[in-house]
N, C-alpha and C positions, 0 to 999 in steps of 0.2 A: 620978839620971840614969843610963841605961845607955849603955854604951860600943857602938861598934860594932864588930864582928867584925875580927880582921885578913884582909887580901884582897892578893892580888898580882893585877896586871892588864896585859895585853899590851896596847901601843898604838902604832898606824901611822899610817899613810898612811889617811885618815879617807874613804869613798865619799857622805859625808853633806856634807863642807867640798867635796867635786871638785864634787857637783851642787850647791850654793849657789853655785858658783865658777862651773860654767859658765851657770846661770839669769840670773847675773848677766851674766856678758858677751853672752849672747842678748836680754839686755833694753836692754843697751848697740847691740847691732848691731841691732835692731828702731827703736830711737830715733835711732840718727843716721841710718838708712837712712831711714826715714819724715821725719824733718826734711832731707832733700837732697830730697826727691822732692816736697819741698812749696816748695823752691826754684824761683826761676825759673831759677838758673844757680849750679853750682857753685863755690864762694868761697872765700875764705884761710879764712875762718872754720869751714869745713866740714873742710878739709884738716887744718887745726890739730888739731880736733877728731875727727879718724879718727886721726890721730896719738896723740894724749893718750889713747884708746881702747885704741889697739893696745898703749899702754907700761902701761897702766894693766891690761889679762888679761893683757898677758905677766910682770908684776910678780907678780899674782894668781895662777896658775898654776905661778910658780917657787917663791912660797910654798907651796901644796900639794904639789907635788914635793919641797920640801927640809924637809915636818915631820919632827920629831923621831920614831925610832923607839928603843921601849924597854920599859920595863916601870916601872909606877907602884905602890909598894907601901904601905900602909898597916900598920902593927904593932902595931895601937893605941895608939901615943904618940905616932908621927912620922910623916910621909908619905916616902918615899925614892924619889927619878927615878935609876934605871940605863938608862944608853945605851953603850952599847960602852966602860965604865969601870965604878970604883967607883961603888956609889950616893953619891947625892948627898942629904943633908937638904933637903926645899923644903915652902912653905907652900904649900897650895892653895887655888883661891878660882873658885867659879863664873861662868864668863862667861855662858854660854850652855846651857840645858837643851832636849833637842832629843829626850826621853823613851828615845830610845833612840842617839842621840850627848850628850856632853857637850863644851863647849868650855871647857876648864879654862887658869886663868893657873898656870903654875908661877913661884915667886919664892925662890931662894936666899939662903941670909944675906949673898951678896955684892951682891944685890939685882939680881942677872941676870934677866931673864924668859926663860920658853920658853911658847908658846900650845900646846896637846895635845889630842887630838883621839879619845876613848876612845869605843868603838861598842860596841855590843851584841854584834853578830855574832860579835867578835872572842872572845869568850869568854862567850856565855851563860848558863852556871850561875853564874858569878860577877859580871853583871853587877848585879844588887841589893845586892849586899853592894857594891862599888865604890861605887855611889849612897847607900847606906845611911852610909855612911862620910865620902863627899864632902859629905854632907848634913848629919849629926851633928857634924863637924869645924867647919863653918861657922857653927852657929847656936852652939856652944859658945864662939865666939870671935869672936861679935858681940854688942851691945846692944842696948837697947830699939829704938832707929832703924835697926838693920843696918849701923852703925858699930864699927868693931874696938873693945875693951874697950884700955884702956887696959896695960901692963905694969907 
C-alpha cells in the first residue's frame, strides 16, 4: 500500500458551511411563512414556532462564525490541528465530502471534538494531496464494513 504524501493545509471560516447554513434557514423562513399564510389566524403554535426558528439560525450561524481556524497537517504518520498554540495529535474521520469542501470530525486523545471545514479555494495546489490523505488515512483504519479495526 502506498502512503500518501505529507500536506499542511489552511482552514477557516468555510463559504460552503455559510451557504448550507443560510439555504437552510431560507427553507426554514419559506416554510413557516407558507404555513402562517395557510392559517386562518395567527397562533401560539406559529409564534412558538418563529421563535425556535429564530434560536435555531442564530445557533447555526454562531456556529459558522465561531469555526476553528488553523492549519491541519498530515506527516505521514499523524494528523496535527494547530490553532493559535502547539499542534495538537488528532484522528480524522470524514463527515461530509462536498468535492471541493470537506467536513472533517477532529478527535484528540482527550477525546475533544472540533468539526473543520477545509475548501478548495483555500489552498488549491494542495488541495488533492489533503483529500488524498484524508482518504488513505480512513480506509487504512477501517474494516471490511467501514468499522475502525480493532487496536
Amino acid at each position: 500500500m502506498h502512503h500518501a504524501p505529507a500536506v499542511s493545509y489552511p482552514v477557516g471560516r468555510s463559504r460552503f458551511h455559510g451557504l448550507l447554513v443560510w439555504a437552510v434557514i431560507m427553507a426554514l423562513v419559506a416554510a413557516l411563512t407558507a404555513w402562517t399564510l395557510q392559517a386562518d389566524a395567527v397562533l401560539a403554535r406559529h409564534v412558538v414556532a418563529a421563535v425556535l426558528g429564530l434560536l435555531t439560525a442564530a445557533g447555526a450561524l454562531r456556529q459558522w462564525w465561531l469555526t476553528p481556524v488553523g492549519n491541519l497537517t498530515w506527516d505521514g504518520q499523524d494528523w496535527r490541528w494547530t490553532s493559535g498554540g502547539d499542534p495538537q495529535v488528532v484522528d480524522v474521520a470524514v463527515v461530509l465530502d462536498g468535492q471541493s469542501a470537506l467536513l472533517l470530525c477532529l478527535r484528540t486523545p482527550r477525546q475533544q471534538l472540533s468539526l473543520v471545514w477545509p475548501e478548495r479555494r483555500m489552498a488549491p495546489p494542495r488541495w488533492l494531496a489533503l483529500r488524498r490523505a484524508v482518504f488513505a488515512r480512513q480506509s487504512a483504519h477501517s474494516g471490511r464494513d467501514g468499522e475502525p479495526m480493532p487496536s
